[in-house]
C-alpha positions as a printed NumPy array, in Angstrom:
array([[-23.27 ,  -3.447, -23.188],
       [-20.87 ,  -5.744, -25.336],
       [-19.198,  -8.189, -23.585],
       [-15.501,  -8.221, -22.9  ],
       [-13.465, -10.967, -24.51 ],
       [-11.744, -10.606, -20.637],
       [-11.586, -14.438, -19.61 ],
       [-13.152, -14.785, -16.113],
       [-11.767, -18.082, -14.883],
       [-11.456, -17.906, -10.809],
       [ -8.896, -20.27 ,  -9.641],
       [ -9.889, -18.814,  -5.959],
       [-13.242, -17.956,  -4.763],
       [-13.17 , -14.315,  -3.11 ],
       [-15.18 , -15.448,  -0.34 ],
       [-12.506, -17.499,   0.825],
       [-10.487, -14.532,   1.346],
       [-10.536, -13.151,   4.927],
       [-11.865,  -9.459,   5.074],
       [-10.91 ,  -6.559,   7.193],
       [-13.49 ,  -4.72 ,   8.893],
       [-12.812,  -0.778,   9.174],
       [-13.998,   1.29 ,  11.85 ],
       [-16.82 ,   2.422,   8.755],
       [-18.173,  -0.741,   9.249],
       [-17.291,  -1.408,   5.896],
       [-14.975,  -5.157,   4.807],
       [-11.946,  -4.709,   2.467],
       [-10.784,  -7.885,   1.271],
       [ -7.343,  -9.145,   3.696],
       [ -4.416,  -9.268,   0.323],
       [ -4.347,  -6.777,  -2.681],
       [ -2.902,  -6.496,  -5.668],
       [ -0.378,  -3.6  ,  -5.407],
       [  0.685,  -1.866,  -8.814],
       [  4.025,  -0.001,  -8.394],
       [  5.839,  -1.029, -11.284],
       [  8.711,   0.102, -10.427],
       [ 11.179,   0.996, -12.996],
       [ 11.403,  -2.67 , -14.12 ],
       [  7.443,  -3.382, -15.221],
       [  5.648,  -1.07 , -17.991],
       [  2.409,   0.35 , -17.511],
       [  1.093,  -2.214, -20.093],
       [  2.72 ,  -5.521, -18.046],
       [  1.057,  -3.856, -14.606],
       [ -2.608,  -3.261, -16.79 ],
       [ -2.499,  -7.18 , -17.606],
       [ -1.434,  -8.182, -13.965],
       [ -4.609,  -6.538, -12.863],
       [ -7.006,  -8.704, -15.241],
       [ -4.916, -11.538, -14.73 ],
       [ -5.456, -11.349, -11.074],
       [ -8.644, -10.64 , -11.205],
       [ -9.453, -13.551, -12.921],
       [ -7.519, -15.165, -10.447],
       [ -9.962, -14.242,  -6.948],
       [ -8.356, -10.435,  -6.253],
       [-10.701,  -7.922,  -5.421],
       [ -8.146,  -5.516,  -3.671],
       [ -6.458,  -3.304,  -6.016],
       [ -3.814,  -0.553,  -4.656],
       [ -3.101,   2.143,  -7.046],
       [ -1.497,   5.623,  -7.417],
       [ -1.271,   8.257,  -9.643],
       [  2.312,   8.633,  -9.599],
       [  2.573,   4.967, -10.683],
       [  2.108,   6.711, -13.945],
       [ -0.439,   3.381, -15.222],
       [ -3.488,   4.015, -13.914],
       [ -5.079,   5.101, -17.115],
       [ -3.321,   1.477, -18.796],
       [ -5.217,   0.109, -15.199],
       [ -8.187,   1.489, -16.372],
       [ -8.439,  -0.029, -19.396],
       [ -8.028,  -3.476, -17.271],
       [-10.806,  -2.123, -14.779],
       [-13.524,  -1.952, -18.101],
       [-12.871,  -5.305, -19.156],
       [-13.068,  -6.702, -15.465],
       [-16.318,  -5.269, -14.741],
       [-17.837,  -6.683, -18.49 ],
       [-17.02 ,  -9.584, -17.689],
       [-19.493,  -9.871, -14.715],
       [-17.519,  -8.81 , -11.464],
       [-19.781,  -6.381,  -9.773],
       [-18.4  ,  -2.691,  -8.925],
       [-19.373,  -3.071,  -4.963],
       [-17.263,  -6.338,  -4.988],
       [-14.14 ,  -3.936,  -5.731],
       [-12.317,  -2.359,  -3.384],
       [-10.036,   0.126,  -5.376],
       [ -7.484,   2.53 ,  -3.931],
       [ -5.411,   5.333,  -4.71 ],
       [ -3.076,   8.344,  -3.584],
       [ -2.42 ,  11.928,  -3.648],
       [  0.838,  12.63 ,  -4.575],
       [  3.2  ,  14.906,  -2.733],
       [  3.158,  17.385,  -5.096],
       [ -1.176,  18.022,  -5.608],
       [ -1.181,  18.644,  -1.218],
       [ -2.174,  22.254,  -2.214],
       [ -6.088,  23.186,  -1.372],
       [ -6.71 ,  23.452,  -4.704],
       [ -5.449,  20.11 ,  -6.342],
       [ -6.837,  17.541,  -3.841],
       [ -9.821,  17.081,  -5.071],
       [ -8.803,  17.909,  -8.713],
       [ -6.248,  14.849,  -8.386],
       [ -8.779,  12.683,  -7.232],
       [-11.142,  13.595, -10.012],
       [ -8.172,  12.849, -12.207],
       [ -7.557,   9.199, -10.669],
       [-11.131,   8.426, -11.602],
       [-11.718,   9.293, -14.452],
       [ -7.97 ,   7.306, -15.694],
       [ -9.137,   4.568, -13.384],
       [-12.912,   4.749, -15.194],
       [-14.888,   4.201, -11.818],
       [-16.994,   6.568, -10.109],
       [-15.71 ,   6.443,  -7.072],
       [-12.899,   5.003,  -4.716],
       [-12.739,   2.918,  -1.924],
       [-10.049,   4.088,  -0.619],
       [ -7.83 ,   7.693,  -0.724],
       [ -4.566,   8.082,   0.752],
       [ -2.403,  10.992,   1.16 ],
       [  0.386,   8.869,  -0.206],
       [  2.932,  10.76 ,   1.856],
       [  3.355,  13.478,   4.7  ],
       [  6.122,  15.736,   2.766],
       [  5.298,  17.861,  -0.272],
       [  7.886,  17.163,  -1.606],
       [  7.907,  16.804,  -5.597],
       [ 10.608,  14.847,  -7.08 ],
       [ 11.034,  13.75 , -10.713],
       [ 10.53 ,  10.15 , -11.318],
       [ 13.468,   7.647, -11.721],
       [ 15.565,  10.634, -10.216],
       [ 18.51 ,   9.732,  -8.009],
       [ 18.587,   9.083,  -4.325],
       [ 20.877,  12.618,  -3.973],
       [ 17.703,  14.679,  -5.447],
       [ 16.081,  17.085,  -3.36 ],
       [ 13.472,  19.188,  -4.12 ],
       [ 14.846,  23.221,  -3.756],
       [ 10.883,  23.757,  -2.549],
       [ 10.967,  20.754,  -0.415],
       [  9.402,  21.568,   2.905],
       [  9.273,  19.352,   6.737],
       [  5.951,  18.097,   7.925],
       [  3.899,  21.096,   9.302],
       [  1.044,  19.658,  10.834],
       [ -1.203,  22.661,  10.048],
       [ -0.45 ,  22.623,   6.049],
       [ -1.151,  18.634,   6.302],
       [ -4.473,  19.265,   7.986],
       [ -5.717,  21.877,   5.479],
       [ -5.071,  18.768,   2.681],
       [ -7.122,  16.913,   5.238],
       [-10.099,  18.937,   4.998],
       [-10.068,  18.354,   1.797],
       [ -9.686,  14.399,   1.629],
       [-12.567,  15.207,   4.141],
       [-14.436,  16.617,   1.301],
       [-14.149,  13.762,  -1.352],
       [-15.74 ,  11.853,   1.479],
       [-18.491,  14.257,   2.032],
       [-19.082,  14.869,  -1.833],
       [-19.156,  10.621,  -2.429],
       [-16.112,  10.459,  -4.621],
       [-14.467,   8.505,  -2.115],
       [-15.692,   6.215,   0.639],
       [-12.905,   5.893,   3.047],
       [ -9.45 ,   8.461,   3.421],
       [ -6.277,   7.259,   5.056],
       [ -2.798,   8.066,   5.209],
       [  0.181,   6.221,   4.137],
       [  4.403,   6.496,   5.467],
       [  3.375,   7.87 ,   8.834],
       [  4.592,   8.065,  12.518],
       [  2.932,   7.738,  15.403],
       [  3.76 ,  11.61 ,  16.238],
       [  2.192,  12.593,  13.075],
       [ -1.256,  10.524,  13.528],
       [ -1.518,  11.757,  16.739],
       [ -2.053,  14.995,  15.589],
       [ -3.775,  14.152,  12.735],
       [ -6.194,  11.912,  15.084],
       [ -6.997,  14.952,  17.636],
       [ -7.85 ,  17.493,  14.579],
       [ -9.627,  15.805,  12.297],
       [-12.961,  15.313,  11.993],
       [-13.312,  12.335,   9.475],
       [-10.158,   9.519,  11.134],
       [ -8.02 ,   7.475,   9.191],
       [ -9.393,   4.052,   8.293],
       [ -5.832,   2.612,   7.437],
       [ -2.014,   3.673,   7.132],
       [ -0.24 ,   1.985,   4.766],
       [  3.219,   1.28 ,   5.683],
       [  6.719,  -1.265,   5.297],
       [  5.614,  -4.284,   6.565],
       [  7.544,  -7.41 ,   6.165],
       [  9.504, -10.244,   8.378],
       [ 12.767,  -8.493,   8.558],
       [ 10.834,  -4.786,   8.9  ],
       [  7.808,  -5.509,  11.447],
       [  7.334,  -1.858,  13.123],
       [  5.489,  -3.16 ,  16.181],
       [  5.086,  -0.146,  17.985],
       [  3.537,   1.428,  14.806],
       [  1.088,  -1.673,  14.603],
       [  0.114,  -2.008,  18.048],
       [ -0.765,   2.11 ,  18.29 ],
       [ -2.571,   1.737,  14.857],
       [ -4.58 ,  -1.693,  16.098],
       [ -5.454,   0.528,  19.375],
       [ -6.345,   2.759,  17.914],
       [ -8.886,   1.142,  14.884],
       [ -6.349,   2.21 ,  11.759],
       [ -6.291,  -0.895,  10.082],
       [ -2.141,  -1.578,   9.193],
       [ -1.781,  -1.931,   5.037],
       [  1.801,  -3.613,   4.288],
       [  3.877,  -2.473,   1.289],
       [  7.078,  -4.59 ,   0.638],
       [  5.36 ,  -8.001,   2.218],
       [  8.153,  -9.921,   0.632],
       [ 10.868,  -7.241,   0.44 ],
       [ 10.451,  -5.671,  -2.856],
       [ 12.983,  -7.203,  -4.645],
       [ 11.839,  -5.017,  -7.958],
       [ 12.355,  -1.207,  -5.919],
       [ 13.913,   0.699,  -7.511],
       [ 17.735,   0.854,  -7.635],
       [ 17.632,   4.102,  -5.556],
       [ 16.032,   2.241,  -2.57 ],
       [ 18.674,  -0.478,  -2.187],
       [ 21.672,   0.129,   0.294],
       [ 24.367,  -2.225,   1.206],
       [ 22.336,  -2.75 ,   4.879],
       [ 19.58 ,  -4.146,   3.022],
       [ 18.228,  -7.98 ,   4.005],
       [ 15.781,  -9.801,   2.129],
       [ 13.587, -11.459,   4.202],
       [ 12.665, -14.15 ,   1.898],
       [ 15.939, -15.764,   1.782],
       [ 16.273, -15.697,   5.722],
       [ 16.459, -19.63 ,   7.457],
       [ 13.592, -19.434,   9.191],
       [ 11.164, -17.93 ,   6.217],
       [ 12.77 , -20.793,   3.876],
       [ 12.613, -23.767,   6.121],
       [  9.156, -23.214,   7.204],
       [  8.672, -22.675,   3.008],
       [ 10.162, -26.073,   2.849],
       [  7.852, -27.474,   5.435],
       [  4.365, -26.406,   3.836],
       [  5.72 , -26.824,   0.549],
       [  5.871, -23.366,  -0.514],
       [  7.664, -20.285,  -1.543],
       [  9.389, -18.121,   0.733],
       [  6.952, -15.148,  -0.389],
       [  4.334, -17.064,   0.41 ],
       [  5.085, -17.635,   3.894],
       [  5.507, -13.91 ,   4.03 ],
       [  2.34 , -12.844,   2.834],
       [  0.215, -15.851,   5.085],
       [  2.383, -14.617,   7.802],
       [  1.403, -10.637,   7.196],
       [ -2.283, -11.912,   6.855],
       [ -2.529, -13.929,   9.746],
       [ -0.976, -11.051,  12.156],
       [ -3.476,  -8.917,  10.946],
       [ -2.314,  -6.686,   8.514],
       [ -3.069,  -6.34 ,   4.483],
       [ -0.255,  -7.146,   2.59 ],
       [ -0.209,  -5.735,  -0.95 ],
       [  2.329,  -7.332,  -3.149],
       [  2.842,  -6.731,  -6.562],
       [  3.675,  -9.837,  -9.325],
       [  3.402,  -9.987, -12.673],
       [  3.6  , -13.482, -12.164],
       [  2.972, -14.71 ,  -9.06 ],
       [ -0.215, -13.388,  -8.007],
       [ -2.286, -16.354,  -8.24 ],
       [  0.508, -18.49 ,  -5.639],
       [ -0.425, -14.997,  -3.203],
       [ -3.62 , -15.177,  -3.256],
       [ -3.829, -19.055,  -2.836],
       [ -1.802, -19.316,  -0.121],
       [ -3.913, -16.811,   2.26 ],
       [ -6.845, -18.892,   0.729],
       [ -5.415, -22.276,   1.998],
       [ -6.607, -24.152,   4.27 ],
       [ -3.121, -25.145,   5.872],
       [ -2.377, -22.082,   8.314],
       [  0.885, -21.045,   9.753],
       [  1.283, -22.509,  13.541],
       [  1.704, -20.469,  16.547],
       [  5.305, -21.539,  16.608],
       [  6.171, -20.29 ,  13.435],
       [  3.937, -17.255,  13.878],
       [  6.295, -16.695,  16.973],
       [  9.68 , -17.811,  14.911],
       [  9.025, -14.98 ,  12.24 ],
       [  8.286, -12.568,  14.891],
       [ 11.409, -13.148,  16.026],
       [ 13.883, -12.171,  13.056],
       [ 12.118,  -8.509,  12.771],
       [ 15.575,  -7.089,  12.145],
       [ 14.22 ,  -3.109,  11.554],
       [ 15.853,  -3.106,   8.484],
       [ 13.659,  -0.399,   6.822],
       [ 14.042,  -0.836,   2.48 ],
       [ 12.224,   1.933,   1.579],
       [ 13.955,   5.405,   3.681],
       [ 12.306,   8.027,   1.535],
       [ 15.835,   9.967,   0.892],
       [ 14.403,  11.976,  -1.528],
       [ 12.003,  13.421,   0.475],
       [ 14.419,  15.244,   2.891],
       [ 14.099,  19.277,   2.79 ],
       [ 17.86 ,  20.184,   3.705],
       [ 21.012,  19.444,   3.016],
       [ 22.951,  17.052,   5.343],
       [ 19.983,  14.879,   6.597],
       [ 19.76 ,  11.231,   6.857],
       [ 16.648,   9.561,   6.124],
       [ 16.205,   9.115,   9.588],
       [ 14.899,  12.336,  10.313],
       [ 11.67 ,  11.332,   8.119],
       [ 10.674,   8.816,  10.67 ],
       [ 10.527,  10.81 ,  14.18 ],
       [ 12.628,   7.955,  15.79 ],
       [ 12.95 ,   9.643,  18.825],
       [  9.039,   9.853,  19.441],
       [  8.852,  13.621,  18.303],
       [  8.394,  15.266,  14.723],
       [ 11.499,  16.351,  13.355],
       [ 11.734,  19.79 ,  13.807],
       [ 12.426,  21.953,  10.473]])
């Protein structure tokens, strides 16, 4: 095999990194990489964030097809693995998007992820969210779907037989889920036969969703965090005038000030030591990510208790263009009230 002209110069060793242990049995490394570009980062910019992390002491890579870069990803994947990082020390992910839910294209869009991703199998496969519910990218927050549909638990389970499948055929090692409720996994935890390892979900200082955690922690779902630091690159469409960032609040910045760090890096030692996965995406400042979970200077239990106390519920990412009827808020997405929102 020729040898990639990838440079493989590890600022931080991987083994420093604290891993998660799944209900499998199996570790997944504590911080990833995520690669939603947004609509501010081309595929080619997210493809060289991946080797540059890499390089850097990731091993957790969170992907999706409707990212629209995996195949610019797998390029970046070939040159990682020629330069000497071994496949098993990977731990890849990606999603089903809402519009392949149908029997027929779950297995079909995995194949697909693979084979633009150039591995032979996943990690990790997420139904990337509970709707159906195609919508065009970049569209605006006012577009709906005229086929958009509620949750109904018993067309999400037949998609679940067939993540099942992947599982059973070897094309992926784990299946979770990703933007659920607790009404929604308990369902999904009485009926199917191969659990959830995680749910992926907002998770950030100003957005911690304890009940969420605490039912997912009791019930061996490991908690992956989008948004650790607040997104500041979602998309236009996501932002509202309610919106907080959580990396400007006092308390984030003067504890920042006190380790001599950044404000995002606070966040993402603070998501790690509470026990979640935070997946944040940089183009730039991966390698300050990974290095502070890597450090040796921890957050204290008073600060761990200060951040916990400026969770503010202020949800970035609402999903509006998921909704399946006209006059909705995206409230009804989330089952606030402890019960599925009826159709």
């Amino acid at each position: 095999m020729r040898i990639s002209k990838f440079a493989y110069t590890e600022s931080v060793d991987p083994s420093a990194i604290p891993q998660r242990k799944l209900y499998t049995g199996s570790t997944m490394p504590s911080i990833g990489l995520g690669t939603f570009g947004s609509d501010r980062v081309s595929a080619a910019q997210v493809a060289e964030a991946v080797k540059g992390a890499a390089a850097a002491g990731y091993r957790h890579f969170d992907c999706a097809s409707v990212y629209g870069n995996e195949k610019e990803i797998g390029a970046s994947f070939q040159k990682i693995l020629c330069s000497g990082i071994h496949r098993k020390n990977l731990w890849i992910t990606s999603k089903l998007w809402n519009d392949k839910h149908g029997e027929h294209d779950v297995i079909a869009s995995c194949r697909q992820s693979l084979a633009d991703l150039r591995i032979d199998y996943l990690d990790l496969y997420l139904v990337h969210w509970p709707f159906p519910n195609y919508h065009p990218p970049n569209c605006a927050v006012t577009s709906r779907s005229p086929n958009a549909q509620p949750y109904i638990h018993e067309n999400y389970m037949r998609t679940w037989r067939k993540m099942e499948e992947l599982v059973d055929t070897g094309l992926v090692r784990h299946i979770g889920t990703s933007n659920m409720t607790i009404p929604k996994l308990k369902l999904l935890l009485r009926d199917a036969r191969i659990r959830p390892a995680v749910n992926e979900m907002e998770l950030h200082p100003h957005f911690q969703q304890p009940d969420l955690f605490r039912f997912l922690l009791d019930n061996d779902i490991h908690p992956i965090g989008y948004c650790p630091i607040g997104s500041p690159g979602r998309p236009e469409r996501d932002r509202t005038h309610e919106d907080t960032a959580p990396t400007e609040d006092p308390v984030i910045v003067k504890i920042a000030q006190r380790h001599g760090i950044d404000p995002a890096v606070v966040c993402i030692k603070w998501a790690v030591q509470r026990g979640q996965t935070p997946i944040p995406f940089s183009v730039h400042h991966y390698r300050a990510n990974i290095e502070g979970v890597a450090g040796d200077e921890a957050l204290n239990g008073e600060e761990m208790r200060s951040i916990a106390a400026i969770d503010r519920n202020c949800r970035l990412i609402k999903g509006q263009v998921f909704l399946w009827k006209s006059g909705q808020t995206w409230e009804d997405l989330w089952d606030l009230n402890g019960r599925i929102t009826p159709p």
